[in-house]
mmCIF file of the N, C-alpha and C atoms, coordinates in Angstrom:
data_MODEL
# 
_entry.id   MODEL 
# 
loop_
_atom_site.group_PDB 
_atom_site.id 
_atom_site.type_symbol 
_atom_site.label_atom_id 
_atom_site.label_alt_id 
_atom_site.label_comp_id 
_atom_site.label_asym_id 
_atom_site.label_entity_id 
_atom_site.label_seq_id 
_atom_site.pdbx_PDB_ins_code 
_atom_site.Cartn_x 
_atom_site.Cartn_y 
_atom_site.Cartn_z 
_atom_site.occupancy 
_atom_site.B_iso_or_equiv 
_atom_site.pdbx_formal_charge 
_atom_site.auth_seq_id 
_atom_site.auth_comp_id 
_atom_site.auth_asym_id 
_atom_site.auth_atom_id 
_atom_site.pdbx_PDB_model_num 
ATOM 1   N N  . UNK A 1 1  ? -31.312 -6.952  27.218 1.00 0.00 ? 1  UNK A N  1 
ATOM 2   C CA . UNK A 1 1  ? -31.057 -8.250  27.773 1.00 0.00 ? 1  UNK A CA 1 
ATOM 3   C C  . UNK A 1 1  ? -29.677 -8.745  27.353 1.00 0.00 ? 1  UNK A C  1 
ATOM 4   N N  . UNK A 1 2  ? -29.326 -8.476  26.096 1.00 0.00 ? 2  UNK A N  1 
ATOM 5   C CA . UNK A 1 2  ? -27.888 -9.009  25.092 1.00 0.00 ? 2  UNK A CA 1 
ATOM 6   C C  . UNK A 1 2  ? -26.425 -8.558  26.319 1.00 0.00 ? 2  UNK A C  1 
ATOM 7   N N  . UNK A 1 3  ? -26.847 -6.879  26.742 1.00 0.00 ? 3  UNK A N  1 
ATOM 8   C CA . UNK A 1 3  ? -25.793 -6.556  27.770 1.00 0.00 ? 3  UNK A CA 1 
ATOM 9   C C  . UNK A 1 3  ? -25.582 -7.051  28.748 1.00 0.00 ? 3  UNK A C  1 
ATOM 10  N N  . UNK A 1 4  ? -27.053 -7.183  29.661 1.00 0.00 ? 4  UNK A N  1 
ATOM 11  C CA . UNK A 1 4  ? -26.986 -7.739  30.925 1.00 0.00 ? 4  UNK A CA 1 
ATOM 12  C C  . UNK A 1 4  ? -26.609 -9.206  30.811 1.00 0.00 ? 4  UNK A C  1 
ATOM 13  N N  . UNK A 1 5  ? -26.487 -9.913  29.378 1.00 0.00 ? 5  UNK A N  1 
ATOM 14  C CA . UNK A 1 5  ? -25.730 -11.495 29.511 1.00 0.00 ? 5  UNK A CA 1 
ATOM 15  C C  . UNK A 1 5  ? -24.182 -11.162 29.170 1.00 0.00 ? 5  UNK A C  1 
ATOM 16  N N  . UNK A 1 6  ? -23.667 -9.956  28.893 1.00 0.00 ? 6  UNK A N  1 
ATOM 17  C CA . UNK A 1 6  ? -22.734 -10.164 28.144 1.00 0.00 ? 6  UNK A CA 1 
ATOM 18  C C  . UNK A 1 6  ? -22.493 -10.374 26.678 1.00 0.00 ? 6  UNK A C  1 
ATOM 19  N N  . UNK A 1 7  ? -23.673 -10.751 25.938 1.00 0.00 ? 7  UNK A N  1 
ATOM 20  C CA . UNK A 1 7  ? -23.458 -11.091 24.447 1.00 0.00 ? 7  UNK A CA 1 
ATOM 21  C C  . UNK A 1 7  ? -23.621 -9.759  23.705 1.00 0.00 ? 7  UNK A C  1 
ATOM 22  N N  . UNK A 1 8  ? -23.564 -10.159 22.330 1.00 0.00 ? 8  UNK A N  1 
ATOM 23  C CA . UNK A 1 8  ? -23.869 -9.110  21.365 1.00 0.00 ? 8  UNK A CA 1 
ATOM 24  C C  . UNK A 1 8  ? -24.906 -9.117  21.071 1.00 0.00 ? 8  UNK A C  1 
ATOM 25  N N  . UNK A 1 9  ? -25.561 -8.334  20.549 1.00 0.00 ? 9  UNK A N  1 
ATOM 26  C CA . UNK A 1 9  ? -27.207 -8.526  19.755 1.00 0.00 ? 9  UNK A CA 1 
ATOM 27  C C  . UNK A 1 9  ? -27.501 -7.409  18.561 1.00 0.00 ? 9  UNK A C  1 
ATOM 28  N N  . UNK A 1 10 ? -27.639 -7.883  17.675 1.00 0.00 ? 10 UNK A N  1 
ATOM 29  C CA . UNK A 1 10 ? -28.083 -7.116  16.300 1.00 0.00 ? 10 UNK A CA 1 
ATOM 30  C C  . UNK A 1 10 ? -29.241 -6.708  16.487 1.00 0.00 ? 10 UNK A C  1 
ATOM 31  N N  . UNK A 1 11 ? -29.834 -6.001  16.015 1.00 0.00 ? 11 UNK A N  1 
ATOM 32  C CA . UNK A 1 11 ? -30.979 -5.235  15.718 1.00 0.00 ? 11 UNK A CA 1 
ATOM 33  C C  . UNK A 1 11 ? -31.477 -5.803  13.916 1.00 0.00 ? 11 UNK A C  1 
ATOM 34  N N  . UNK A 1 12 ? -32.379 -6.693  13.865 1.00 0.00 ? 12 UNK A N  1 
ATOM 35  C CA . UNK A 1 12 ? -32.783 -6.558  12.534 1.00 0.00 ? 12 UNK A CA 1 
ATOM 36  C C  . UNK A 1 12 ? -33.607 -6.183  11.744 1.00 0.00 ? 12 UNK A C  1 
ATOM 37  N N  . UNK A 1 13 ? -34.366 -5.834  10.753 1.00 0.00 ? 13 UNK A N  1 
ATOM 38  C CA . UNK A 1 13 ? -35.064 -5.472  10.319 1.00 0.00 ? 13 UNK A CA 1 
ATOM 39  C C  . UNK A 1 13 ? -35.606 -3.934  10.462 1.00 0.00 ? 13 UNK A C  1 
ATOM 40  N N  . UNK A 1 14 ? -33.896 -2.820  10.415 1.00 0.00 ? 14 UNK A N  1 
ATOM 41  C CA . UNK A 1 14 ? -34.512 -1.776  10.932 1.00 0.00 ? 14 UNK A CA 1 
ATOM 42  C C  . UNK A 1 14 ? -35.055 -1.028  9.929  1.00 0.00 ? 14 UNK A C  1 
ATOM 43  N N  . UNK A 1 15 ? -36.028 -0.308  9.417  1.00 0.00 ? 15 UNK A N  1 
ATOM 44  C CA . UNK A 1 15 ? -36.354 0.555   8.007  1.00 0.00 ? 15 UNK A CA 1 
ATOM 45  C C  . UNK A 1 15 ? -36.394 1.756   8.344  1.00 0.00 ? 15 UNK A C  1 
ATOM 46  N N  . UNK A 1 16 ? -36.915 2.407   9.729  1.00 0.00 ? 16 UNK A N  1 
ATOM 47  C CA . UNK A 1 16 ? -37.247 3.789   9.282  1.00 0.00 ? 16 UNK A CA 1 
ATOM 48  C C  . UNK A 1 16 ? -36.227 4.271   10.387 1.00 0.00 ? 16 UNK A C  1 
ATOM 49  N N  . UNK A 1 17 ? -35.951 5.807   10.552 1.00 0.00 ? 17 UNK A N  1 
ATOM 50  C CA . UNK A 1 17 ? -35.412 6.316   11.392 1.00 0.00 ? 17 UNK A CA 1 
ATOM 51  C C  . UNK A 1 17 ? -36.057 6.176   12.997 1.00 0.00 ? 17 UNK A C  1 
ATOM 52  N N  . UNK A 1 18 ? -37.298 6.395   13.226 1.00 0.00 ? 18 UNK A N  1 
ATOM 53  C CA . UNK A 1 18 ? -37.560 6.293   14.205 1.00 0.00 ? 18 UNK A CA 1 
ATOM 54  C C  . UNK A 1 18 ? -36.896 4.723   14.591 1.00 0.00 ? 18 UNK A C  1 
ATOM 55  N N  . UNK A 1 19 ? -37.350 3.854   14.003 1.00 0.00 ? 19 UNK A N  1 
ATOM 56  C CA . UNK A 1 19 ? -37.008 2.625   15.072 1.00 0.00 ? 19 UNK A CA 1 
ATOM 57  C C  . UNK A 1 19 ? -35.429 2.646   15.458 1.00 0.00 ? 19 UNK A C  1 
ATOM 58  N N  . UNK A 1 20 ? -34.642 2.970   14.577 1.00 0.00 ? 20 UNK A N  1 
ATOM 59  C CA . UNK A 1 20 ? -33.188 3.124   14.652 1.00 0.00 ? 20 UNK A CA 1 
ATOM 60  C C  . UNK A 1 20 ? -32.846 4.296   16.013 1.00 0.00 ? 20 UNK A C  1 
ATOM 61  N N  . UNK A 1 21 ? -33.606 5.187   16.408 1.00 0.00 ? 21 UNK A N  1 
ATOM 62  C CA . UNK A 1 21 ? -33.685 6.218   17.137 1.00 0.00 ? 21 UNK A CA 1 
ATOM 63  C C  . UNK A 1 21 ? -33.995 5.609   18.584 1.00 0.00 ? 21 UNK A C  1 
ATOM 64  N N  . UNK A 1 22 ? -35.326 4.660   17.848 1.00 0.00 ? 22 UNK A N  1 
ATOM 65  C CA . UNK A 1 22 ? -35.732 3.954   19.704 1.00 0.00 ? 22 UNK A CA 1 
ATOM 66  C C  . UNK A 1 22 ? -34.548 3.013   20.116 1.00 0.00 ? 22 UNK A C  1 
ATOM 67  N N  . UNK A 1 23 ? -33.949 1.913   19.039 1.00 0.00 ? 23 UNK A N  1 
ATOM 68  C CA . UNK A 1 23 ? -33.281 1.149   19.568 1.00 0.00 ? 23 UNK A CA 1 
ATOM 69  C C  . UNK A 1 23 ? -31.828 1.538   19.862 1.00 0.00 ? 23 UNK A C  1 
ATOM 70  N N  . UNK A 1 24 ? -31.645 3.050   19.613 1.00 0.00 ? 24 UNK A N  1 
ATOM 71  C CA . UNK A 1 24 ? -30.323 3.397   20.083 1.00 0.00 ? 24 UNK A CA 1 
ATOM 72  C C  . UNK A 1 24 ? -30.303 4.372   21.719 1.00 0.00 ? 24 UNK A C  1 
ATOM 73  N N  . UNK A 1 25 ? -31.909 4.384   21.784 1.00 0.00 ? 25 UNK A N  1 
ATOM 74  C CA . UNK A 1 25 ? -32.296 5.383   23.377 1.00 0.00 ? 25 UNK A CA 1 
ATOM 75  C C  . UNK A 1 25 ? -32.308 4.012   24.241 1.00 0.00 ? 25 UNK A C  1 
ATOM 76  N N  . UNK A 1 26 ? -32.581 2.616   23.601 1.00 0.00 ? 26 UNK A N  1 
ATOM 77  C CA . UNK A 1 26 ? -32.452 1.359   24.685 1.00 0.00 ? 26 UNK A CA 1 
ATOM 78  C C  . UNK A 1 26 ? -31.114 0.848   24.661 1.00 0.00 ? 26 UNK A C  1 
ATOM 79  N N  . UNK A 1 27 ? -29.541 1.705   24.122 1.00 0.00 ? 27 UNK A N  1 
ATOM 80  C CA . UNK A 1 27 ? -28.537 1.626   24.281 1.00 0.00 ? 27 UNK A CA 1 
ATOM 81  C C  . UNK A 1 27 ? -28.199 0.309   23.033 1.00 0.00 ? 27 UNK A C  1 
ATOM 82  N N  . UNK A 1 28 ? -29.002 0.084   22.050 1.00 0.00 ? 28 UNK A N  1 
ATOM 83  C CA . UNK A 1 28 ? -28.402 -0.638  20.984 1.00 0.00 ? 28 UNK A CA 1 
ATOM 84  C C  . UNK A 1 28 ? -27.361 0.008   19.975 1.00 0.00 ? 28 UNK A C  1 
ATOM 85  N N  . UNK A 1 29 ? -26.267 -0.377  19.956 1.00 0.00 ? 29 UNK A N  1 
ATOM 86  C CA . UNK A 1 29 ? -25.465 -0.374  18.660 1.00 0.00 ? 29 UNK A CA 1 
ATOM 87  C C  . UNK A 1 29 ? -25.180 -0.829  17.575 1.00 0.00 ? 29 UNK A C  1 
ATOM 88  N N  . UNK A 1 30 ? -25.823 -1.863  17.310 1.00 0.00 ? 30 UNK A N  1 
ATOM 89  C CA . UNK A 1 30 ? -25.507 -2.448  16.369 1.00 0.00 ? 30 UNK A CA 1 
ATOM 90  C C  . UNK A 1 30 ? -26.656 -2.818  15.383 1.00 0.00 ? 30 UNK A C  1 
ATOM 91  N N  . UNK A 1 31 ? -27.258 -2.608  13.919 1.00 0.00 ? 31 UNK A N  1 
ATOM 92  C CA . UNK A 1 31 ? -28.067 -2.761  13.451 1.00 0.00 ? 31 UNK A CA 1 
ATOM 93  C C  . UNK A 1 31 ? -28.171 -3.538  12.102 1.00 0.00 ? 31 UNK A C  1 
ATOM 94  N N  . UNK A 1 32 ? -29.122 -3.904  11.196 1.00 0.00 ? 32 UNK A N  1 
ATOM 95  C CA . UNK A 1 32 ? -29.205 -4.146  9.966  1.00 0.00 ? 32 UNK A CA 1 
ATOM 96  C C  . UNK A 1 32 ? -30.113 -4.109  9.621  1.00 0.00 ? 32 UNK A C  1 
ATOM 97  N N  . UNK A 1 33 ? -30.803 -3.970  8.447  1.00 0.00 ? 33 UNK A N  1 
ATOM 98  C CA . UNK A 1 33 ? -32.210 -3.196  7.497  1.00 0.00 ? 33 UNK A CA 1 
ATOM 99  C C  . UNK A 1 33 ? -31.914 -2.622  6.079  1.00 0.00 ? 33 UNK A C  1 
ATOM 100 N N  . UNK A 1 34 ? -32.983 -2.293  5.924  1.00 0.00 ? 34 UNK A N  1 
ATOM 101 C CA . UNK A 1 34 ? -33.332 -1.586  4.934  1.00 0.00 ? 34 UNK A CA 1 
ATOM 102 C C  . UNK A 1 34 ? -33.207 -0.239  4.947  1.00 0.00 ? 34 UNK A C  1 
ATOM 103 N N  . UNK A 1 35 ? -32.982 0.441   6.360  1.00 0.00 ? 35 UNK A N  1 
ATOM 104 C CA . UNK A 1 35 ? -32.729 1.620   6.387  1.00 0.00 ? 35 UNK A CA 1 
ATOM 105 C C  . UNK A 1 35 ? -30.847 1.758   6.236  1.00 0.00 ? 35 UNK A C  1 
ATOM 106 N N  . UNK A 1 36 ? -30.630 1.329   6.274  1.00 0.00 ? 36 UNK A N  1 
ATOM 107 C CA . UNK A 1 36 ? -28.725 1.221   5.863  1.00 0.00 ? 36 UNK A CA 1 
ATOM 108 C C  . UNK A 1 36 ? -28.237 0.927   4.805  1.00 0.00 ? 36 UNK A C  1 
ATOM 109 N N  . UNK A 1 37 ? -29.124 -0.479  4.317  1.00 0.00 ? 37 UNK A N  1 
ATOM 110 C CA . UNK A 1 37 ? -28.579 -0.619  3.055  1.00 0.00 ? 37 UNK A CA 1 
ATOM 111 C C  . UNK A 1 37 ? -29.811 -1.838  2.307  1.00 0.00 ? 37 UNK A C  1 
ATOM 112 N N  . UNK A 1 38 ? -29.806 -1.431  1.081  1.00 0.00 ? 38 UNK A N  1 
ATOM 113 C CA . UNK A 1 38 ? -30.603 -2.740  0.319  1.00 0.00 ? 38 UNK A CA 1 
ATOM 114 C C  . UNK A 1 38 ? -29.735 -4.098  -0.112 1.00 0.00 ? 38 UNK A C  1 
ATOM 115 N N  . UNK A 1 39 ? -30.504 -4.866  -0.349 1.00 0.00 ? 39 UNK A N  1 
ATOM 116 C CA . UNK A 1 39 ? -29.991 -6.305  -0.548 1.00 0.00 ? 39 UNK A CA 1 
ATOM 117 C C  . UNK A 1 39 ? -28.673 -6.124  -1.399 1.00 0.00 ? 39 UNK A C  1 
ATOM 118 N N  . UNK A 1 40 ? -27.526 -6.675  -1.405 1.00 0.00 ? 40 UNK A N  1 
ATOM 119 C CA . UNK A 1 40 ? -26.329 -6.535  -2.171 1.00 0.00 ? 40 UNK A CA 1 
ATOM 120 C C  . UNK A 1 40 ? -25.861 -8.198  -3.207 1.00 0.00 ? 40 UNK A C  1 
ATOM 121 N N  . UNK A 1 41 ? -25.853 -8.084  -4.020 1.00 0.00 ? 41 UNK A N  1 
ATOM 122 C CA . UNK A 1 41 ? -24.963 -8.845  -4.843 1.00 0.00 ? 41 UNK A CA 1 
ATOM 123 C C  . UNK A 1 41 ? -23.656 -9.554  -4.058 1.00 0.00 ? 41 UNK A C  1 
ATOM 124 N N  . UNK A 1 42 ? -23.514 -10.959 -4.641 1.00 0.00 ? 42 UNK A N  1 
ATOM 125 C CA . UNK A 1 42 ? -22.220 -11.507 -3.444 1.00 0.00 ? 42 UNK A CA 1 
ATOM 126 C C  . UNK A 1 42 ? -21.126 -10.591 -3.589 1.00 0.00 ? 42 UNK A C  1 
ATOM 127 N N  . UNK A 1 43 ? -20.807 -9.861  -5.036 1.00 0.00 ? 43 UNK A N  1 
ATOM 128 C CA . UNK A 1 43 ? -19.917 -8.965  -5.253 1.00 0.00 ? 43 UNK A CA 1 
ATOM 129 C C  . UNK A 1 43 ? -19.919 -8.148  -4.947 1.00 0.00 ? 43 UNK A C  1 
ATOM 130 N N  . UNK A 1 44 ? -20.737 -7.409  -4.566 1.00 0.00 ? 44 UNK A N  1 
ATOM 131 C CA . UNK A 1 44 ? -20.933 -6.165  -3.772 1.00 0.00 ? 44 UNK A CA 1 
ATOM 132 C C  . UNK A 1 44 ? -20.799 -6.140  -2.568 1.00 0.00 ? 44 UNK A C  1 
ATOM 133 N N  . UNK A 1 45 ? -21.355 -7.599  -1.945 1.00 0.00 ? 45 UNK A N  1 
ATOM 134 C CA . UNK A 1 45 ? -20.994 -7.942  -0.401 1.00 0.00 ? 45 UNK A CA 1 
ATOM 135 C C  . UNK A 1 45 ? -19.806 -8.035  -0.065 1.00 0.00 ? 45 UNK A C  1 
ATOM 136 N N  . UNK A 1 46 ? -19.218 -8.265  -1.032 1.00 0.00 ? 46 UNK A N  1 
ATOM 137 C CA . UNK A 1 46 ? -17.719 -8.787  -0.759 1.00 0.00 ? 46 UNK A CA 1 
ATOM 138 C C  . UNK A 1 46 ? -17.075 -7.953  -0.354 1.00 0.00 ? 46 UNK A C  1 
ATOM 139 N N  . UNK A 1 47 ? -17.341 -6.587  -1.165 1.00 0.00 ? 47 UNK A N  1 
ATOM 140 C CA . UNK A 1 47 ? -16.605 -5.302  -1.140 1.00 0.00 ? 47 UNK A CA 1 
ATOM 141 C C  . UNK A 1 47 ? -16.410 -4.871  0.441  1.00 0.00 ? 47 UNK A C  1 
ATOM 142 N N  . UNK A 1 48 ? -17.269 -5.016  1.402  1.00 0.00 ? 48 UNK A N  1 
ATOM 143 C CA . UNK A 1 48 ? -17.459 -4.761  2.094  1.00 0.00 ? 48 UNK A CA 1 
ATOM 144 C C  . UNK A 1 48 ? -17.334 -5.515  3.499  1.00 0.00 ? 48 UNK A C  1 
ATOM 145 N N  . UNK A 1 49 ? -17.245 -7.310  3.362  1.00 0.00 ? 49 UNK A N  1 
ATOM 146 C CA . UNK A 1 49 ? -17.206 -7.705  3.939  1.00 0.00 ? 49 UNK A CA 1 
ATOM 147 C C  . UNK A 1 49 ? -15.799 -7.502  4.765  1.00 0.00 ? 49 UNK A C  1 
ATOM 148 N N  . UNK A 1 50 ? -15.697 -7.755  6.338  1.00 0.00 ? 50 UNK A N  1 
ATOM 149 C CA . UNK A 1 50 ? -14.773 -7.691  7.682  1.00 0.00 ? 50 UNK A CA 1 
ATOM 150 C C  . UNK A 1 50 ? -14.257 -6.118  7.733  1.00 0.00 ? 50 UNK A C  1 
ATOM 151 N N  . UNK A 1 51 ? -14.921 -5.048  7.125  1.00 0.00 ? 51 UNK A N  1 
ATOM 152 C CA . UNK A 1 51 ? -14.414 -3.847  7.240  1.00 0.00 ? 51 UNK A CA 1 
ATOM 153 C C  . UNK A 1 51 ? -15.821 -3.438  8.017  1.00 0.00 ? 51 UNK A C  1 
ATOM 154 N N  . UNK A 1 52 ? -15.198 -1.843  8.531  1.00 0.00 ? 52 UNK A N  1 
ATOM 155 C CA . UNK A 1 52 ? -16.290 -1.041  8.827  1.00 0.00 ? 52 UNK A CA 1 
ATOM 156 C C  . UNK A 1 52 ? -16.675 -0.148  8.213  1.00 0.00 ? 52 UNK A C  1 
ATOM 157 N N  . UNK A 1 53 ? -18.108 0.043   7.287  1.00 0.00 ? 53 UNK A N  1 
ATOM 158 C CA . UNK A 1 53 ? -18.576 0.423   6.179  1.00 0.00 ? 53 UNK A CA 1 
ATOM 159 C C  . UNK A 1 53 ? -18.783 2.045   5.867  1.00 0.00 ? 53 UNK A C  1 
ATOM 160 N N  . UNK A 1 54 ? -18.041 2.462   6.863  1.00 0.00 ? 54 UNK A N  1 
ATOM 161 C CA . UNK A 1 54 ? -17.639 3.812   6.681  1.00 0.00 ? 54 UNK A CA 1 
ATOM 162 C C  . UNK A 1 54 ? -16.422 3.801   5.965  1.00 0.00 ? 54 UNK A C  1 
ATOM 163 N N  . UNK A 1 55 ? -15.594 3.052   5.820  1.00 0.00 ? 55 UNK A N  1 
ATOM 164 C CA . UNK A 1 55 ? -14.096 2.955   5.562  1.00 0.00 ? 55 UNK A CA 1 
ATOM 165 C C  . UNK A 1 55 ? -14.295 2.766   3.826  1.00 0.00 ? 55 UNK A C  1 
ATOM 166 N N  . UNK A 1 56 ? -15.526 1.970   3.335  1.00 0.00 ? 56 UNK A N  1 
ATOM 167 C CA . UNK A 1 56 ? -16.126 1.859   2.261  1.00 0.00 ? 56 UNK A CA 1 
ATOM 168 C C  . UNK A 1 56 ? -17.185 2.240   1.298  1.00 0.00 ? 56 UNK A C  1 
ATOM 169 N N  . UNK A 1 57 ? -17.172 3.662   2.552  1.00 0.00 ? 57 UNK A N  1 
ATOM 170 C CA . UNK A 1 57 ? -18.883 4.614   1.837  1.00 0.00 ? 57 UNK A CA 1 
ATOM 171 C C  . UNK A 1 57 ? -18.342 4.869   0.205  1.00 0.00 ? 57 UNK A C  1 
ATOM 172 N N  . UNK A 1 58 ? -17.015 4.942   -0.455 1.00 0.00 ? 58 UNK A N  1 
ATOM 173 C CA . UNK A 1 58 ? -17.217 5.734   -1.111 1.00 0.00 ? 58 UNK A CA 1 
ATOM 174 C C  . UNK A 1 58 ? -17.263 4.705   -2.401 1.00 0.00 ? 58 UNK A C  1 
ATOM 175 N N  . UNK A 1 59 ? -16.786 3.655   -1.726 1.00 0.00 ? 59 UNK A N  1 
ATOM 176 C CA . UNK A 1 59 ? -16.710 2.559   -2.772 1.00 0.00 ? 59 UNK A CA 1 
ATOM 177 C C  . UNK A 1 59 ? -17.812 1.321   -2.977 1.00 0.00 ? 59 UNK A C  1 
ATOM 178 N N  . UNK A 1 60 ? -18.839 1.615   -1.834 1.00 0.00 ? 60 UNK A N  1 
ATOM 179 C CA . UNK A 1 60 ? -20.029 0.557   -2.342 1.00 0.00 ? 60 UNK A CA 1 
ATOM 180 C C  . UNK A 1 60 ? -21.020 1.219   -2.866 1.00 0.00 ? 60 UNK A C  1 
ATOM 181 N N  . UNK A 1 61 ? -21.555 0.283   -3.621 1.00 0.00 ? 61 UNK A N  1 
ATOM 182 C CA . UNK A 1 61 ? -22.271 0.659   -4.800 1.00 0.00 ? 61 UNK A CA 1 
ATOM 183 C C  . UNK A 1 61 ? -23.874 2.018   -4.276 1.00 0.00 ? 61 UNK A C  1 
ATOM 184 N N  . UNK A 1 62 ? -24.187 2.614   -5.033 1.00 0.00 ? 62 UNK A N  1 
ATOM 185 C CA . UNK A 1 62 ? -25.329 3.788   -4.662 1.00 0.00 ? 62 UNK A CA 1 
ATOM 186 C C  . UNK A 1 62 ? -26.316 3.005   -3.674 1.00 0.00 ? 62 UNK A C  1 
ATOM 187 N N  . UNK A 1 63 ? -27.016 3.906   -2.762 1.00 0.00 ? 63 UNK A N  1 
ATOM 188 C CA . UNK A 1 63 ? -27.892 3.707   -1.580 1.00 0.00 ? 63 UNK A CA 1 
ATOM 189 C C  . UNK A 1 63 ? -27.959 2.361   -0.757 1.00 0.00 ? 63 UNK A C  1 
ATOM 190 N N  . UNK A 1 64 ? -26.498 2.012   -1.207 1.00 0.00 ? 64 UNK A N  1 
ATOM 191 C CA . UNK A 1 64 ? -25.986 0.786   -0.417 1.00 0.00 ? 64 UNK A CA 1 
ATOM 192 C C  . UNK A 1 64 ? -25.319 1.276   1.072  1.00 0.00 ? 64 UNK A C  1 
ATOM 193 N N  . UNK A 1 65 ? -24.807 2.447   1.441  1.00 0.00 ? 65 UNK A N  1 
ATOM 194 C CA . UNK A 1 65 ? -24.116 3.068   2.685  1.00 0.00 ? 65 UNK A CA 1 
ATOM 195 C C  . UNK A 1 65 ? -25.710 3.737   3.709  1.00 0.00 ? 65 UNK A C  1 
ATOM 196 N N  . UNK A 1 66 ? -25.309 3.825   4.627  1.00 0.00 ? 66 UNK A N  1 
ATOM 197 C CA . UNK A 1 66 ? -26.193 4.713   5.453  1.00 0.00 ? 66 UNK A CA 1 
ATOM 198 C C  . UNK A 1 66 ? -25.719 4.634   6.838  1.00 0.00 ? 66 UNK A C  1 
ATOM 199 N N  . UNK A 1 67 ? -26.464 5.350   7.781  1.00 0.00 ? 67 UNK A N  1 
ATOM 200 C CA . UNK A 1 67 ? -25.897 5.723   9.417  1.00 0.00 ? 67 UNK A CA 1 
ATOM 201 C C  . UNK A 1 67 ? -25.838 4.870   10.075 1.00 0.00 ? 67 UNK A C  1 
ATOM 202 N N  . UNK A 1 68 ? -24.988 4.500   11.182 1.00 0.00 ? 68 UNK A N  1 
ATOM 203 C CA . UNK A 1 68 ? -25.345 3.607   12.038 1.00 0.00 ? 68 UNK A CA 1 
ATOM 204 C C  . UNK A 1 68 ? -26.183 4.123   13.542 1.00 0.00 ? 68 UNK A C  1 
ATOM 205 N N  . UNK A 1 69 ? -26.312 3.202   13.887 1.00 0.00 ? 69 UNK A N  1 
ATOM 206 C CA . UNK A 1 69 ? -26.744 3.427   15.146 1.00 0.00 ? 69 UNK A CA 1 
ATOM 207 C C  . UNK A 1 69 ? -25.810 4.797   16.103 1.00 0.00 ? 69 UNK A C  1 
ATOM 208 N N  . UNK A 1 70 ? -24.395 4.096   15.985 1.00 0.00 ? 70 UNK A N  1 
ATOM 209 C CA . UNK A 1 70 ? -23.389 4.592   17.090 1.00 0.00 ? 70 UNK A CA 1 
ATOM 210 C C  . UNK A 1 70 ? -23.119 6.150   16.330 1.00 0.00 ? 70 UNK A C  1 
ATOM 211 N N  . UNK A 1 71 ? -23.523 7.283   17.434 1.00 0.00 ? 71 UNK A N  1 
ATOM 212 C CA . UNK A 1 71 ? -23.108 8.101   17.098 1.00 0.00 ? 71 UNK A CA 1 
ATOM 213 C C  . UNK A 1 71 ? -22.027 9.085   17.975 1.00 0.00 ? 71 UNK A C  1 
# 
């Protein structure tokens, strides 16, 4: 629906692979969960914040990185 208006739309609460799998066969890109990353510290958020978190896999903190949708 997010495309056919034109807007963006997040995906939230994704945890496991499958759902990340379905919502990328209904053409979603964009996600957030528990399957990417666990809750972060403001300092840890920071690290990361207005970049794209590939650019920062090596520098945020352990089982804080994971896949995105877009492959």
């Amino acid at each position: 629906m997010g495309q056919a208006l034109g807007i963006d739309v997040v995906a939230e609460c994704v945890e496991t692979h499958e759902q990340a799998d379905e919502l990328r066969a209904m053409g979603c890109t964009t996600a957030q969960g528990w399957l990417y990353a666990k809750a972060q510290t403001a300092v840890d958020a920071g690290l990361i914040l207005g970049t794209r978190l590939s650019e920062h896999e090596a520098a945020v903190p352990s089982g804080a990185g994971g896949p995105s949708l877009s492959r």
